[in-house]
KOLLO-234214 format. One record per residue: residue number from 1; x, y, z of N, C-alpha, C in turn. Coordinates in steps of 0.05 Angstrom, whole numbers. Layout:
// residues N
{NUM,{X,Y,Z},{X,Y,Z},{X,Y,Z}},
...
END
This chain:
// residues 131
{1,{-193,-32,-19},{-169,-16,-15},{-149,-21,-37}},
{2,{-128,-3,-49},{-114,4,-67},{-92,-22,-62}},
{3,{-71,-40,-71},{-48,-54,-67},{-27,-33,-87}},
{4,{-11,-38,-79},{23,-24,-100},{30,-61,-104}},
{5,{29,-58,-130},{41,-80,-150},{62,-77,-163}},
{6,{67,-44,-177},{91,-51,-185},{105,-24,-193}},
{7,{124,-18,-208},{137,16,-208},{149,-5,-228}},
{8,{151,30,-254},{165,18,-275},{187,35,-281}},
{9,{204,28,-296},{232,49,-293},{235,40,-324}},
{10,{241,57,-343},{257,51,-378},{281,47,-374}},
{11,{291,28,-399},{317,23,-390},{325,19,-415}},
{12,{347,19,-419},{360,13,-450},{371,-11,-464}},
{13,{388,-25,-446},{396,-50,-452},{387,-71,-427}},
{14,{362,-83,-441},{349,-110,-432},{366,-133,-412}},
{15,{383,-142,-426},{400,-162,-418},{428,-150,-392}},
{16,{433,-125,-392},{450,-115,-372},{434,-105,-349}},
{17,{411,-96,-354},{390,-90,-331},{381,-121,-314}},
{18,{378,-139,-339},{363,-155,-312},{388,-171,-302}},
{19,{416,-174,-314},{441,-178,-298},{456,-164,-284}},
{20,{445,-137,-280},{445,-112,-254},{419,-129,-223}},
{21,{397,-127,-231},{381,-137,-222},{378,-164,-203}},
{22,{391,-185,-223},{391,-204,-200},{415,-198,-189}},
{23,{439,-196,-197},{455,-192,-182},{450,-181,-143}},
{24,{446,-158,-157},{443,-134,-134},{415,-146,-111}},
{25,{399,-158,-125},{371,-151,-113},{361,-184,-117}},
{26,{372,-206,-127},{360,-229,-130},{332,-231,-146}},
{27,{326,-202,-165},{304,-207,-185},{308,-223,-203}},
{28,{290,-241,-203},{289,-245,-234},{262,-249,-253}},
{29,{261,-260,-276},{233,-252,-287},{216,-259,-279}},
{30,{193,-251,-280},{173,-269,-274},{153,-272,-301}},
{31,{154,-252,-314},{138,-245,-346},{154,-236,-366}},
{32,{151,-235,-387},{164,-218,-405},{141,-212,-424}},
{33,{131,-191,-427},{110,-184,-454},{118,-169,-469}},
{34,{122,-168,-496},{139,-162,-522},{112,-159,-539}},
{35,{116,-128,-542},{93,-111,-563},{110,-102,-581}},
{36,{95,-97,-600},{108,-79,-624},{114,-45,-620}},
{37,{147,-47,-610},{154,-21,-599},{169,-22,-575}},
{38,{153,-36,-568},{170,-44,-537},{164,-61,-521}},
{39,{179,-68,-508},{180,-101,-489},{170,-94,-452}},
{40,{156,-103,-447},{160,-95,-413},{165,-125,-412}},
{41,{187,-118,-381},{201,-144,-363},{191,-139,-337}},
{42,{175,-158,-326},{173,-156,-298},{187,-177,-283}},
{43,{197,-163,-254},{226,-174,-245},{207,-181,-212}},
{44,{221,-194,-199},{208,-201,-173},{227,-223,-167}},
{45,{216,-217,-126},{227,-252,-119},{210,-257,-93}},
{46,{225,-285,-73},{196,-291,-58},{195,-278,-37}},
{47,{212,-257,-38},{207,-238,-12},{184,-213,-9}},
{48,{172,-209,-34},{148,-185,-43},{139,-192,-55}},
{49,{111,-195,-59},{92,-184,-83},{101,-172,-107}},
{50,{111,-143,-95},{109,-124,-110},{134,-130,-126}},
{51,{126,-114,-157},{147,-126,-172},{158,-103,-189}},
{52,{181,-103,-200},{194,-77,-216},{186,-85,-247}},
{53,{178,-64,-261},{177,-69,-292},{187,-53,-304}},
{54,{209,-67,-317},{228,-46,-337},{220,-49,-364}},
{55,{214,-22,-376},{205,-20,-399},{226,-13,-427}},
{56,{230,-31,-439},{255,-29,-462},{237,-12,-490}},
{57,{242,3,-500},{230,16,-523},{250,5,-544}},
{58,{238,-17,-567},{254,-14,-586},{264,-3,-601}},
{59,{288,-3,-603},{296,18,-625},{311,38,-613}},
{60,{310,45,-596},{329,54,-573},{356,63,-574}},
{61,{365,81,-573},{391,82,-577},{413,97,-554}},
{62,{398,117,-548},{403,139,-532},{397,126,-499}},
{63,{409,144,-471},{393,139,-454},{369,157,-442}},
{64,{366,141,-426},{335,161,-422},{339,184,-401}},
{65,{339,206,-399},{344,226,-385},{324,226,-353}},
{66,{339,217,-341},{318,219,-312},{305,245,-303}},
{67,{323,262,-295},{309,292,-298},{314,288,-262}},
{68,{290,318,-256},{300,321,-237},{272,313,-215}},
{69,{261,297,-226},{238,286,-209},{237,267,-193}},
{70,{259,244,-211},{262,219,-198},{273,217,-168}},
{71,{276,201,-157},{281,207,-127},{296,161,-125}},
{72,{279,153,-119},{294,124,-108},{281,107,-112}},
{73,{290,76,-115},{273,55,-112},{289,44,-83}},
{74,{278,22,-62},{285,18,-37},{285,-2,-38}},
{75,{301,-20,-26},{297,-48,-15},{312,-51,10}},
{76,{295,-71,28},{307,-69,59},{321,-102,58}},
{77,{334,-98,80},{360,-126,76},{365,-131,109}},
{78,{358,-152,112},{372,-162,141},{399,-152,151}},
{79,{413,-156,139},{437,-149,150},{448,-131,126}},
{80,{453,-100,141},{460,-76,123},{489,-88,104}},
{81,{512,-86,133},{536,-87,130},{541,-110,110}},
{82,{529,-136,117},{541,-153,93},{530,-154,65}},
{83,{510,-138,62},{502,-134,29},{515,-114,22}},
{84,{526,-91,32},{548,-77,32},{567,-88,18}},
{85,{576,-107,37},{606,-117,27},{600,-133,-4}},
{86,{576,-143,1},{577,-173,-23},{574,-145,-46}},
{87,{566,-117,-38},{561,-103,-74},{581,-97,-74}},
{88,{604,-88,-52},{626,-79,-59},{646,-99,-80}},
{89,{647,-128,-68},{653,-155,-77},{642,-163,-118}},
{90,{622,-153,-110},{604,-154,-139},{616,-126,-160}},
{91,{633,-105,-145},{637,-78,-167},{607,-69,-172}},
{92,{594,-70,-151},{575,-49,-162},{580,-16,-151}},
{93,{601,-15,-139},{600,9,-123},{582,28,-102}},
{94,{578,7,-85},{558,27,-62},{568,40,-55}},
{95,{550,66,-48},{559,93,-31},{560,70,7}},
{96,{579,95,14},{589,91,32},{564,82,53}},
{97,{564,67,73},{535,66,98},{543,89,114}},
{98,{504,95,110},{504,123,126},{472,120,145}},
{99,{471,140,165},{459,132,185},{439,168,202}},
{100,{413,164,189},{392,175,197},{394,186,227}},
{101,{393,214,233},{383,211,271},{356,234,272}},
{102,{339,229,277},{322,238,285},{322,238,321}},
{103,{322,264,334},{311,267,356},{328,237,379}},
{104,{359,252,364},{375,231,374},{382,197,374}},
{105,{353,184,355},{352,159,348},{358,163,322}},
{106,{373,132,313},{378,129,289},{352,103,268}},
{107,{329,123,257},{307,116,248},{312,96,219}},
{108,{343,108,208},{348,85,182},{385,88,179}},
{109,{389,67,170},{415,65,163},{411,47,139}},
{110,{435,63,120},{429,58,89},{462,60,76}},
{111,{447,56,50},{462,63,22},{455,62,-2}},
{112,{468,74,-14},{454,77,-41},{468,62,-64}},
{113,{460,55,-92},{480,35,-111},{463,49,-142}},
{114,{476,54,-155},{459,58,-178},{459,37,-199}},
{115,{435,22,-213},{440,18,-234},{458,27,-260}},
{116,{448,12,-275},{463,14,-302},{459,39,-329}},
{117,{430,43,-310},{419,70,-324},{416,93,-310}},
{118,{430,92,-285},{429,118,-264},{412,110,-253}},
{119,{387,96,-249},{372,97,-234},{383,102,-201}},
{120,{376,116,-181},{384,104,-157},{368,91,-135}},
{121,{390,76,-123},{367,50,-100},{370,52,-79}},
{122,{361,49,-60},{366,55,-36},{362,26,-21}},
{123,{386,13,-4},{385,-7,9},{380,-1,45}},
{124,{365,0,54},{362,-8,71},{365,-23,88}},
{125,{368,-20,123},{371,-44,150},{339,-44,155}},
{126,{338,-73,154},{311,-80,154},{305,-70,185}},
{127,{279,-67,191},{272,-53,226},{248,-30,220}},
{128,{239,-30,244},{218,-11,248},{196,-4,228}},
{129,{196,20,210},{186,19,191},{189,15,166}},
{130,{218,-4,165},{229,-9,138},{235,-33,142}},
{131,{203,-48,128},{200,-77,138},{212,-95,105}},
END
């Protein structure tokens, strides 16, 4: 059977991404492999496996245009409200907490934070199917 190991996102400046990163999300490296052209960083911690790899293209100057495909990366958090506060605390600017109802239950309660390159993330209340 297939595992998900990892999702990669381009990024432009190396050193402000992975100090977006732990900040926000407690990643930090676990590899760094540096080719001619470009560097991939793989980021992780001991709560997943699965790990993010940001891909730096040398030479770089511009940012990278997301377009209109991209959609989210997720991470779920014990307690919504106080990682809330600690990004508010940190200036990363989270969107406000907002709250799913399906068929009168509320299935997720969230928010969103963008990186440094637009990417957007989606934080999650850990529960049910957002383990």
């Amino acid at each position: 059977m297939a595992k998900a190991i990892h999702s990669m996102i381009r990024v432009l400046d190396e050193e402000r991404s992975l100090s977006f990163y732990e900040k926000a999300f407690g990643l930090k490296v676990a590899e760094r492999l540096a080719f001619e052209g470009f560097t991939l960083v793989y980021l992780s911690n001991g709560d997943s496996e699965f790990e993010l790899e940001l891909t730096i293209n040398h030479g770089r100057t511009e940012p990278h245009v997301l377009g209109d495909g991209y959609g989210h990366l997720a991470f779920s958090v014990d307690d919504l409200e106080a990682e809330h506060a600690r990004f508010e605390t940190l200036g990363l600017s989270p969107t406000p907490l907002k709250e799913l109802k399906l068929e009168g239950k509320p299935p997720a309660r969230f928010f969103f934070v963008q990186d440094p390159d637009g990417y957007k993330i989606e934080v999650l209340q850990r529960g049910g199917r957002y383990k």
